[in-house]
N, C-alpha and C positions, 0 to 999 in steps of 0.2 A: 619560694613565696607561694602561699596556696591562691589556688584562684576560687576559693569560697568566699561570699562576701560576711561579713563581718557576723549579720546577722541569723547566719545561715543559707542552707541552701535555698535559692527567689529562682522558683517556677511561672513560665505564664500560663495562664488556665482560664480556659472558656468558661464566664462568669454562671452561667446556663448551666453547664457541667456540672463546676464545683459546685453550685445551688443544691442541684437534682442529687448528688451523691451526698451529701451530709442530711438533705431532708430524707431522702432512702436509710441511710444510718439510724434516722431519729425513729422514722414506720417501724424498721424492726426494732429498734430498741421498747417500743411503745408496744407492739404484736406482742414479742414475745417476754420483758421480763414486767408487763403491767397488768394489762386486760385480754388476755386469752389462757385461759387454765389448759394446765396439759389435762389428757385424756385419762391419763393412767392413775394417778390422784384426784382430779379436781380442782387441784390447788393450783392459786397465782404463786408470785415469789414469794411477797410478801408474809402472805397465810403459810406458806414452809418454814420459812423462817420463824415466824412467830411461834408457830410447832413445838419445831429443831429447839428453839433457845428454849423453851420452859421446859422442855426435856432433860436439856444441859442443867438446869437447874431445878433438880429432882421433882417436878411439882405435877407430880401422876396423881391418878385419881383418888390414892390411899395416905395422901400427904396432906400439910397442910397447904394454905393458901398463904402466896406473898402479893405484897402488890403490886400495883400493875405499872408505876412507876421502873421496878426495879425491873420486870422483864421489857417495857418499851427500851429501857437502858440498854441492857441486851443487847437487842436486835438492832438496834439500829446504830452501837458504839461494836459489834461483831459484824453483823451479818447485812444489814441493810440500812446504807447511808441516806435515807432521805430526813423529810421533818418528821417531829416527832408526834404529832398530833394525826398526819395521814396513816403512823404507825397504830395509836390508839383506838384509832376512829375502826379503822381492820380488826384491830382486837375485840372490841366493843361487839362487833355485828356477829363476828364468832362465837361469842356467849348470849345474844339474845334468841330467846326461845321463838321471840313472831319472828326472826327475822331467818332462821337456821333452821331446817325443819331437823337437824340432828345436831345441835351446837355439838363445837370443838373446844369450846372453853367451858370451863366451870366458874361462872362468875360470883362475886359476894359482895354486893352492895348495890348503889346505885348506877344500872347498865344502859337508862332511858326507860320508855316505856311506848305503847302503841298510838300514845298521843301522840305521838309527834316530840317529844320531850328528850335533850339530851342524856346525856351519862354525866354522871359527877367526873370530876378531874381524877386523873391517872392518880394521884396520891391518896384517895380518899378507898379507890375500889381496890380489890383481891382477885386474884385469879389463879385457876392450878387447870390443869387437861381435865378434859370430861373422859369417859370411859370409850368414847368414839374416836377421840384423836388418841387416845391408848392403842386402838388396834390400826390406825391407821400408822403408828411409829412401827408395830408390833414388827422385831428383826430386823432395826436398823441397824444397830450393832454388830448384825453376823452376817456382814457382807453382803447384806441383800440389792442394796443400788449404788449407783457410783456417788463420789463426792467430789469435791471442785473445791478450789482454791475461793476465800473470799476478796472481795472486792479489793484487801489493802494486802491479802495476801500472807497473815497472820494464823489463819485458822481454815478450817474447812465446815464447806456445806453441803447437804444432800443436794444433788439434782434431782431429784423426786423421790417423794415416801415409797417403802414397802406397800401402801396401803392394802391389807387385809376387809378393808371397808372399801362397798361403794360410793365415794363422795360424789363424785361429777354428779351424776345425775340424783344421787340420793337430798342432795343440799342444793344442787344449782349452782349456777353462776350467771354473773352478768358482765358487760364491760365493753367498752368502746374504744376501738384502736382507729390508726389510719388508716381509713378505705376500709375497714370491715368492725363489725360488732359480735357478739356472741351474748344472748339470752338463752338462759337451761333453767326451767321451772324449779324445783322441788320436786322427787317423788320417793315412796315407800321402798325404803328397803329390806322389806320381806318381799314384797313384790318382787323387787329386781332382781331379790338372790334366785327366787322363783325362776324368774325368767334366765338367768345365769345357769342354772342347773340345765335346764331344757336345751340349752344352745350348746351346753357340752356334752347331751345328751344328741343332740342332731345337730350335730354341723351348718348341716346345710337347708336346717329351717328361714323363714322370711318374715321379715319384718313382722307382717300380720299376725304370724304362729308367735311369734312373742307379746303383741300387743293382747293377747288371751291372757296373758300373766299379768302386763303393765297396764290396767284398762287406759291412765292416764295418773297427770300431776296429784300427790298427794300434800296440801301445803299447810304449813305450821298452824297459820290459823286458822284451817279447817275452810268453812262454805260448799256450795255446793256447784261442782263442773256442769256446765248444760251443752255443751259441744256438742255434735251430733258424730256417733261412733266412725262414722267415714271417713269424718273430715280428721277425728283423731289418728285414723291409721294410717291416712293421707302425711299428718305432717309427722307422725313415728318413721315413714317407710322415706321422706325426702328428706327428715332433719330441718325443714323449716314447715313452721304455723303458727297457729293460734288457737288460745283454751279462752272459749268465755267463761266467765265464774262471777258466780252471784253470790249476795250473804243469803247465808242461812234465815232464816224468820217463820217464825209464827203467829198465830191469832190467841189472843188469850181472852175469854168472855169476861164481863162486867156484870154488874146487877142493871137491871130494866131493859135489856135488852142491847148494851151496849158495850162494845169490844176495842181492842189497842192492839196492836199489833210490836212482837216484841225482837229487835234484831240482835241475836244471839251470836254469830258469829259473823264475820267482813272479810272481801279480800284480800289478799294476799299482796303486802305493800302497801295499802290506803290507811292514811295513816286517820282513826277515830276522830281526832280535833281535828282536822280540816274539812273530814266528813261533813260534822256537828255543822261546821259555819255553811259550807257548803248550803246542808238542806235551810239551815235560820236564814241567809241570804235570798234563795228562794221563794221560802214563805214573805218575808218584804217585798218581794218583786211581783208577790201573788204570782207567783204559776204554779204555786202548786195548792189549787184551789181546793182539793178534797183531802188535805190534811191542815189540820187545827193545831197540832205543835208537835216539838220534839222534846225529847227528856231524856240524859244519861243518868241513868240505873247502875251504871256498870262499879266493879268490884275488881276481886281476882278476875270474874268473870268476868266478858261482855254484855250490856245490857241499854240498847236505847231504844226509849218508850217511842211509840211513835200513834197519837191522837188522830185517828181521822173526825173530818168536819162533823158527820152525823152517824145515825147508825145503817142509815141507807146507804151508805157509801161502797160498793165493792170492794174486797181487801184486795184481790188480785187486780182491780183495774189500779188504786192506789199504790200497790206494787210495782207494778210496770210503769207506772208515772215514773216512781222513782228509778226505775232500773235503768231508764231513758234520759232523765238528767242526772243523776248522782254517779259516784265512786260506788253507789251498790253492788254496780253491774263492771267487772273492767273488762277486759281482753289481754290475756297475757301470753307476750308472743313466744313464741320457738327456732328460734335460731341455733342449732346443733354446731358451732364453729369452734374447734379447741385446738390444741398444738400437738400433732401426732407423735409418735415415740420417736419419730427420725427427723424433731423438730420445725415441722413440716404445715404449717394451720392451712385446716381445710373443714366444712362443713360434712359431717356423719352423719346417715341415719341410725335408727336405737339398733341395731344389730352390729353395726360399724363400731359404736361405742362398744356396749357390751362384749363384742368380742376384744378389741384392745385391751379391755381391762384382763382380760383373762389369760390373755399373750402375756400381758405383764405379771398375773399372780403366777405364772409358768416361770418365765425368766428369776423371780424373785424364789420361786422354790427350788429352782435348781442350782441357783448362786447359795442359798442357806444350806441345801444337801450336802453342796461341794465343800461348803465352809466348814462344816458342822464333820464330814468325811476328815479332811485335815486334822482338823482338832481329835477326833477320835484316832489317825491316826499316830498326833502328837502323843497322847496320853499313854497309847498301846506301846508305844518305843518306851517313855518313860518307866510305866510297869516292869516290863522286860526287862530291863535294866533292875528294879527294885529286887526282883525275883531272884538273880545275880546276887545281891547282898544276903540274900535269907539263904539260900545253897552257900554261899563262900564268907557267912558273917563273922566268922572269927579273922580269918586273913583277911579280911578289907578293915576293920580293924585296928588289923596289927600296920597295913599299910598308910593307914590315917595318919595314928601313931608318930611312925618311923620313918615313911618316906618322904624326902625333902621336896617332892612336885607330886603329893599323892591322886591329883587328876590325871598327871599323864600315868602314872604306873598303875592305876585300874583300866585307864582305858588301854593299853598295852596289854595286862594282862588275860582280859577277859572280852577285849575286842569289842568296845563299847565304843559308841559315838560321843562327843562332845556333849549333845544336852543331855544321854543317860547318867554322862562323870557328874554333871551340874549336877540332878536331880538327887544324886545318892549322896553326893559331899551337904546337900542342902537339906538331908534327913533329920526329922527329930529322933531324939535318943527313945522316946517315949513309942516311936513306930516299930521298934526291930521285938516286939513282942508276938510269938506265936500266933494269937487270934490277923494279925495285921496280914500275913503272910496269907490268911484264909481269905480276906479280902479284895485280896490281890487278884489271887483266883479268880474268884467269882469275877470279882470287875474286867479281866480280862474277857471274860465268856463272854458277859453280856457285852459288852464294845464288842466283840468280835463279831458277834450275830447283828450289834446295829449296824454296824458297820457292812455289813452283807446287805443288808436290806435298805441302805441307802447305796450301794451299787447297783442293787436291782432298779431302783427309785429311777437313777439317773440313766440305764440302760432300757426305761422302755416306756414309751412316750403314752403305753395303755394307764400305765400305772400312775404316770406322771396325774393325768387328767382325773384318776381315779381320789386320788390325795387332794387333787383343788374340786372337787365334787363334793368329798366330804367336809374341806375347808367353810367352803359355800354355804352348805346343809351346817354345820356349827354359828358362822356368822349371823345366817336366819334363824337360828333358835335364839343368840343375844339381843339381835334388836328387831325383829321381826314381829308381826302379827297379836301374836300370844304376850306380847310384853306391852306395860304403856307406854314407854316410847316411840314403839313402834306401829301399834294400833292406827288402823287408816282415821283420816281425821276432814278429809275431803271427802263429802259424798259424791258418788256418780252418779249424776240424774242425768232425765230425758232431754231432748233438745225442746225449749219450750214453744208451746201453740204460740201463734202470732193474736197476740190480744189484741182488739179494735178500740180504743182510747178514742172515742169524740171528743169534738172540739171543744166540747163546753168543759171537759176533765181537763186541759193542759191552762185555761185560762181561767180565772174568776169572772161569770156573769154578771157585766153592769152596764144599764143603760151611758150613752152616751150621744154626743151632738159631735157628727166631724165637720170641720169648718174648711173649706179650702177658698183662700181668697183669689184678686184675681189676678197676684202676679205669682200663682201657684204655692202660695207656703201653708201647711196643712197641719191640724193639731184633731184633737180629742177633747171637748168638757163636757163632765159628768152628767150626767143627766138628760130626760126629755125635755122637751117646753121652755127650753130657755130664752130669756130675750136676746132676740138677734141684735138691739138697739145698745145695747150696753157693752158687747162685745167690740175689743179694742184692736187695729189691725196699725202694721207699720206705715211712716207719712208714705203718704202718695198710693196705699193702698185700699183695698176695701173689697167687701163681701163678695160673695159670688155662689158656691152652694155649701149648702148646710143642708145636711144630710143625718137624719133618725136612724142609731144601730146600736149595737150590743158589741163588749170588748170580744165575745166570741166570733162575731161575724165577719169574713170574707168581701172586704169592699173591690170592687169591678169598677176599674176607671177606662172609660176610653178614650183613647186619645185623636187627633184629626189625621193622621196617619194609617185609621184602620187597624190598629192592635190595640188588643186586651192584656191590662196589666191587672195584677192581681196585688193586696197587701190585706195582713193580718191588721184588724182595727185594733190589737192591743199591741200593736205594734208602734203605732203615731204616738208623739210627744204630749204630753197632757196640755191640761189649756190653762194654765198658768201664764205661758209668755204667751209668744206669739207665732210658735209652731218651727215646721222645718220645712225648707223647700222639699217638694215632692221631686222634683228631677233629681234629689239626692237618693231615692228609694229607686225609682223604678226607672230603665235607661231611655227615657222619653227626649227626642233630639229638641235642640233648640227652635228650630223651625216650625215646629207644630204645638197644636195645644190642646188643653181634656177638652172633649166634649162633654160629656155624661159622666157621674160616680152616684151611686148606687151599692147597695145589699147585697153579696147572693142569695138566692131565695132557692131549693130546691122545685123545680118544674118550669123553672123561669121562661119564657119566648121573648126574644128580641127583636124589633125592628132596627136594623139599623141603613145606612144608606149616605151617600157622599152626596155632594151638593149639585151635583149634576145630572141626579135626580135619578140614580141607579141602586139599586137597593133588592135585599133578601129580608128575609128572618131566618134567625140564629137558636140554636137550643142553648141557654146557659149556661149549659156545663161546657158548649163547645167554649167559652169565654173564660174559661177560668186558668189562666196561664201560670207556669209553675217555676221562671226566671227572670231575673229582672228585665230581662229583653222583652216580657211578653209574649206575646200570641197573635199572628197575624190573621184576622180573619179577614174583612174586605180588603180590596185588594182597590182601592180607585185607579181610575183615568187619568193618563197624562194630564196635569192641568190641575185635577181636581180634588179635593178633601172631601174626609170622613166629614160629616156636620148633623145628623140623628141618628140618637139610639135612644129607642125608646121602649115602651114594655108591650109588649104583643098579646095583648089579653082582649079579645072580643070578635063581632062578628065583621069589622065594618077597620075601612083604614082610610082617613082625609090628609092630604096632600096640599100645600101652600109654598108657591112658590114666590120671588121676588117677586115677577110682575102682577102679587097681588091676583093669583088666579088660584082656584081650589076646587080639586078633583076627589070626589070620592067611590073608593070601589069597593068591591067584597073582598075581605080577609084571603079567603079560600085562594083570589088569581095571585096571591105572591107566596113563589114558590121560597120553600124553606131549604137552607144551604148550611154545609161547613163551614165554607171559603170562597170566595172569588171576586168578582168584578160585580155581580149582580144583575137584574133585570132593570129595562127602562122602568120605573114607575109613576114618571110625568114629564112631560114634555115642556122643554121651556124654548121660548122664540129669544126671550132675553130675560139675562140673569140665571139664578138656579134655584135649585131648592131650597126651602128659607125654614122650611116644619115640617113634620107630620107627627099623628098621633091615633092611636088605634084606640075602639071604642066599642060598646054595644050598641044596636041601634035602637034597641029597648029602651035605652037610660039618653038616647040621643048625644049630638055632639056640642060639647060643651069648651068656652074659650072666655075667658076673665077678660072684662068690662072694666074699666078704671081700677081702683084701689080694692073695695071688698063687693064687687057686683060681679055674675056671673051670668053668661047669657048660654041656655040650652037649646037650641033648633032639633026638633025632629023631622020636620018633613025636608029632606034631601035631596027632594028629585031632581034639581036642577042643576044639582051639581054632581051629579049620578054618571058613572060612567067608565067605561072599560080602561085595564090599566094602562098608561101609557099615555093616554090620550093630555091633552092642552088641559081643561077643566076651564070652568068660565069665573068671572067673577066674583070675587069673594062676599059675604052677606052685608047689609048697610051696617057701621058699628062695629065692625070686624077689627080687629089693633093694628094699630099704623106701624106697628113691630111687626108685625106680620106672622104671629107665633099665636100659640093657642092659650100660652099662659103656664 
C-alpha cells in the first residue's frame, strides 16, 4: 500500500516561503520573456517572434502583403500564447513610422496615426518585413543562433536574431518589469555604425570617444535635443539620464506687421490631439495670456498655427511659456537596462552595448563560416564522387544496369561514401554530358579556395574583426546618413539660455477685489470699485478686508504668529460663491489669525510689531515666502502675538496703545531687521499695543472720525518722543477703537 496520499504528494511549506518563491518566478518570468530586450538584438520575445513567423510565411520585403490577421494567427497559435490583441498592438507599433525610428514591419493600411488614433482591426491591415527586419533575420538559416523548443513543444524558435542591424539602440526600447525598468531612446544608425567602426578600431576607447560619433538620440519625429553636451556624455558613459527635447518651430511673418508662429515638428511620444487639448484647455484657464489661439494645419506633415495675442508679443518669451506648461518641451529618460548574452539584466553604458553587439555579430560570423565550411565541405565530397562517374561512366553504367544493390557495388568499387553512392545513383541522364564534367572542375576549384579562406576566417581573430568592419561599413551605406531613412532628423541644438517670463506672461492681467471675511474664506471679484454692500458672505459670517489687486499680483498675508505667507491672486476661487477657506492654501495653525493682506509692491518697507509693543521694519521682499508654511519673520514673546504690519513709508511713526496712550517718534530710531524678536517701541504699564501707523509729517497724522470724517493733526509735540518711552494721552476725538482707521 503506498503511503502517498490520494491526491499526491502534501508538503508543509512556510506560507512566506512559498509566497516569495513563486512571485520570484513571476519577476523573472516578467524580466526576461516581457519588458527587457536582450542586448544583442533589441528585441523583446514578442517582437522575435513576430519576426520569426512572417519570415515562416515568406513575407520579405520583395513579396506581397498578407494580413495581419493571418500572421497575429501565427504567432501566437506557434510561437507565443498570450491574447491576441497584445499581439497586434506589438505589431502595430513595429510598423509605425512616429513610433519606430527604423520600423520592422511594412505596414498597408490603417496603422493609427500621431493623434493619438488607433489601428484599424487585424483584418482590415496588411503587413510584410521592411528591409530592416530583412537584415536583422539576415542568416538565420545557416546556423547562425540557437533555437529552442516552443512553448507546446511543436516547433522551434530563435533565441535571438542574427541581427546584422543595430536595433537596441537604433529603435529603442521601453518597458517595466519587477523592481526594474529599461527606457532606450531612438538613435541614428549611421551614427552608431560610425561609432561601431571606431570601437573595433580601438578597443579600448571611452565612452566619451564614441559619443564624438553618437552626439545623442536621433527620434522619428525629429525636434530639436537642447541637453547640454556634459550631461549627454554623463548619461552615455553611466547608461542612465535624460535628453530634453523641444519641437521644432518657427516664426512665419504676416502682412502689417504681424507674425504666427508655426510648430512643424513635436516630441517624441506626445501624441498631436492631446497636445491640441492640452494648449485649448489652457487658453480657457487664461494662463496662457500671450497666445490668442491655436490651429492644426497639419497634413502628411506637421503643422499647428499658433496666434499670439498682439504683435508685441515676444516669440521666444511665448515659446518658453509654452515649453514650461505643454508636451512641447518633454524630458526623455535613459535607462540602459537589457538582458545580457548570459542572460543576465544589468544596466550598460553606450560602449558596454556597442560592444555586446559586436561580440555577437563575432559569434554569428563564425557559427555562418563554420556552417557554410560544412556545406562546402558536403558538396566537395559529393563532386568527387561525380568526378568518379565521368572517369569510370561507362562501368557505373553497366553497374546501374546489372547489379542487384548497385549502391553498395560502386561504393565497393571505387571506395566511395554513402552520400557520394546517393548523389551519383540520384544523377540526371541529361548531367553526364562533357561540358558538365568541365563544371565540375571549375566548382571544385573555386569551393576549394572558399573553403581555404573561410579557414583563415575562423583561424585568426585579425581577420575575424576585419569582415565585421566591413560588415559594418556595408550596413552604414544601407541605412545610414546618405539614405532617407536614415538621414538624422533630430537636430542638436544648444542648451537654451534661461528666459526671464514675468509675471504678467504666465497670467492674464485683470483688475480684481480679494475679499477675505472674518472666519477666513477668501475669493477674487473682478473688478475695482465694487460695492462692498452687495457682496454676500456665509450665515454668521461677514466682511473683514477687501483688498484692490491685479490677477498678476503676489498677495502677503500675515498672520498673528509672525510669518509671511505668500499666494498667487490668480490663484483664489472667483467671486461667484463664496470663496475658500484660506487655512486651505497656506499652513496657518488654528490658533492664530491674519493680521494684514496686502500687494507686493516692489520697494515695499514694513512695520511690523506684536502687541507687546516690540517691533522692526522689514524689506518686502524679506516677506515674500515660497511654501505653504511661510516665512518666519518676527519672532514674538512668550505670551505675545503678531498684531501690526503696516506700510513704512515716511519720516515720522505714532504708536497707540490699549491704555489709550500715543507716542510718536522719528522713523530713523526703528532699526530695520530680517528677523527676530524686535525693539521695545512703546512701553505699556497695562494692556499692549492696539496701532501704529507711519506717516509724513508734512501731510501730518491722520485717523478717521465717524463714518466719512477725517481728522489731520500737525503739530505733535506733545506727544513727541524717544522710542520706547509710555507716550501721553491720546488727542480729544481720538477712536474709542483705538486704531487710526
Amino acid at each position: 500500500m503506498s503511503d502517498i496520499a490520494p491526491g499526491g504528494e502534501i508538503r508543509d511549506v512556510d506560507f512566506a516561503d512559498a509566497l516569495g518563491e513563486r512571485y520570484l518566478s513571476y519577476a523573472l518570468s516578467t524580466i526576461m520573456a516581457r519588458s527587457l530586450p536582450d542586448v544583442r538584438d533589441g528585441l523583446k520575445p514578442v517582437h522575435r517572434r513576430i519576426l520569426h513567423a512572417m519570415q515562416q510565411l515568406r513575407l520579405d520585403p520583395a513579396s506581397g502583403y498578407k494580413k495581419c490577421a493571418r500572421v497575429v494567427g501565427d504567432v501566437i497559435g506557434k510561437f507565443h500564447p498570450h491574447g491576441e490583441l497584445a499581439v497586434y498592438d506589438a505589431l502595430v507599433r513595429l510598423a509605425q513610422d512616429f513610433s519606430q525610428r527604423y520600423p520592422l514591419v511594412d505596414g498597408q493600411g490603417n496603422f493609427g496615426n500621431i493623434d493619438g488614433d488607433n489601428a484599424a482591426a487585424m483584418r482590415y491591415t496588411e503587413s510584410r518585413l521592411s528591409a530592416v527586419a530583412q537584415a536583422m533575420l539576415d542568416g538565420i538559416d545557416e546556423d547562425a543562433v540557437d533555437f529552442r523548443q516552443t512553448y507546446d513543444g511543436e516547433d522551434r524558435e530563435p533565441v535571438v536574431l542574427p541581427a546584422r542591424f543595430p536595433n537596441l539602440l537604433a529603435n529603442g526600447a521601453a518597458g517595466i518589469a519587477v523592481g526594474m525598468a529599461t527606457s532606450i531612446p531612438p538613435h541614428n544608425a549611421g551614427e552608431l555604425c560610425a561609432a561601431l567602426l571606431h570601437l573595433i578600431e580601438q578597443p579600448k576607447c571611452t565612452p566619451a570617444d564614441l559619443v564624438a560619433h553618437v552626439p545623442g538620440p536621433d527620434f522619428p519625429t525629429g525636434g530639436v535635443l537642447v541637453e547640454a553636451p556634459e550631461s549627454i556624455a554623463e548619461a552615455y558613459a553611466t547608461g542612465r539620464g535624460s535628453f530634453r527635447l523641444r519641437a521644432r518651430w518657427q516664426k512665419e511673418a504676416l502682412s502689417h506687421g504681424l507674425y504666427q508662429i508655426v510648430v512643424t515638428e513635436i516630441p517624441y511620444q506626445v501624441q498631436k490631439g492631446r497636445l491640441i487639448e492640452k494648449v485649448a484647455a489652457l487658453l480657457e484657464e487664461r494662463k496662457l495670456p500671450l497666445l490668442a489661439d491655436i490651429r492644426d494645419e497639419s497634413t502628411a506633415e506637421i503643422r499647428l498655427v499658433l496666434e499670439p495675442k498682439n504683435r508685441n508679443v515676444d516669440a521666444d518669451v511665448l515659446m518658453e511659456q509654452l515649453f514650461r506648461l505643454t508636451e512641447l518641451e518633454t524630458r526623455v529618460p535613459l535607462n540602459l537596462n537589457v538582458v545580457d548574452a548570459l542572460g543576465v539584466p544589468r544596466v550598460m553604458n553606450l560602449k558596454e552595448a556597442l560592444q555586446a553587439f559586436l561580440d555577437h555579430r563575432r559569434e554569428v560570423l563564425q557559427r555562418r563560416s563554420r556552417h557554410r565550411l560544412a556545406a562546402v565541405a558536403r558538396r566537395m565530397e559529393i563532386l568527387r564522387g561525380f568526378i568518379v562517374v565521368y572517369v569510370n561512366l561507362d562501368q557505373v553504367i553497366r553497374i546501374i544496369r546489372r547489379a542487384d544493390d548497385p549502391k553498395a557495388e560502386i561504393m565497393k568499387r571505387w571506395d566511395l561514401t554513402e552520400v557520394q553512392a546517393d548523389a551519383i545513383l540520384n544523377m540526371r541522364l541529361r548531367a553526364l554530358h562533357r561540358l558538365e564534367e568541365v563544371a565540375i572542375a571549375k566548382e571544385m576549384a573555386n569551393l576549394g579556395a572558399e573553403s581555404a579562406e573561410l579557414e583563415k576566417l575562423l583561424g585568426s581573430e585579425r581577420r575575424q574583426w576585419t569582415a565585421l568592419a566591413k560588415e559594418v561599413a556595408a550596413t552604414q551605406k544601407e541605412f545610414g546618413g546618405d539614405t532617407e531613412l536614415g538621414r538624422r532628423r533630430t537636430v542638436i541644438g544648444a542648451a537654451p539660455a534661461a528666459v526671464e517670463i514675468p509675471a504678467a506672461a504666465l497670467v492674464e492681467r485683470e483688475p480684481v477685489t480679494v475679499l477675505l471675511s472674518q472666519k477666513g474664506w477668501i475669493r477674487a471679484v473682478k473688478g475695482h470699485g465694487i460695492n462692498l454692500a452687495d457682496q454676500k458672505y456665509k450665515e454668521g459670517d461677514g466682511p473683514r478686508f477687501a483688498v484692490a489687486a491685479e490677477t498678476t499680483d503676489r498677495l502677503i498675508i500675515f498672520g498673528s504668529n509672525g510669518r509671511f505667507y505668500t499666494l498667487g491672486a490668480d490663484r483664489l476661487p472667483g467671486g461667484r460663491g463664496q470663496g475658500e477657506p484660506l487655512r486651505l492654501m497656506i499652513d496657518l495653525p488654528n490658533e492664530h489669525d491674519i493680521v494684514a493682506l496686502f500687494p507686493y509692491r516692489p520697494g515695499l518697507k514694513l512695520l511690523i510689531a506684536a502687541d507687546d509693543g516690540r517691533g522692526f521694519v522689514v524689506d518686502g521682499e524679506e516677506a515674500l515666502a515660497q511654501t505653504r508654511a511661510g516665512k518666519q519673520v518676527l519672532t514674538p514673546a512668550a505670551g505675545a502675538r503678531a498684531a501690526i504690519c503696516a506700510p513704512a513709508e515716511g519720516d515720522m511713526a505714532a504708536f497707540v496703545g490699549d491704555n489709550r496712550r500715543m507716542l510718536v517718534v522719528e522713523r530713523s530710531e526703528i532699526p530695520e531687521m530680517t528677523r527676530g524678536r524686535g525693539v521695545i517701541l512703546q512701553r505699556h504699564r497695562a494692556g499692549g499695543l492696539a496701532d501704529a501707523k507711519v506717516f509724513s509729517s508734512a501731510e501730518g497724522l491722520s485717523w478717521r472720525q465717524g463714518e466719512n470724517r477725517t481728522r489731520t493733526e500737525f503739530d505733535l509735540t506733545p506727544w513727541r518722543g524717544a522710542r520706547g518711552a509710555a507716550g501721553r494721552g491720546v488727542p480729544q476725538g481720538f477712536p474709542r477703537s483705538n486704531r487710526f482707521g
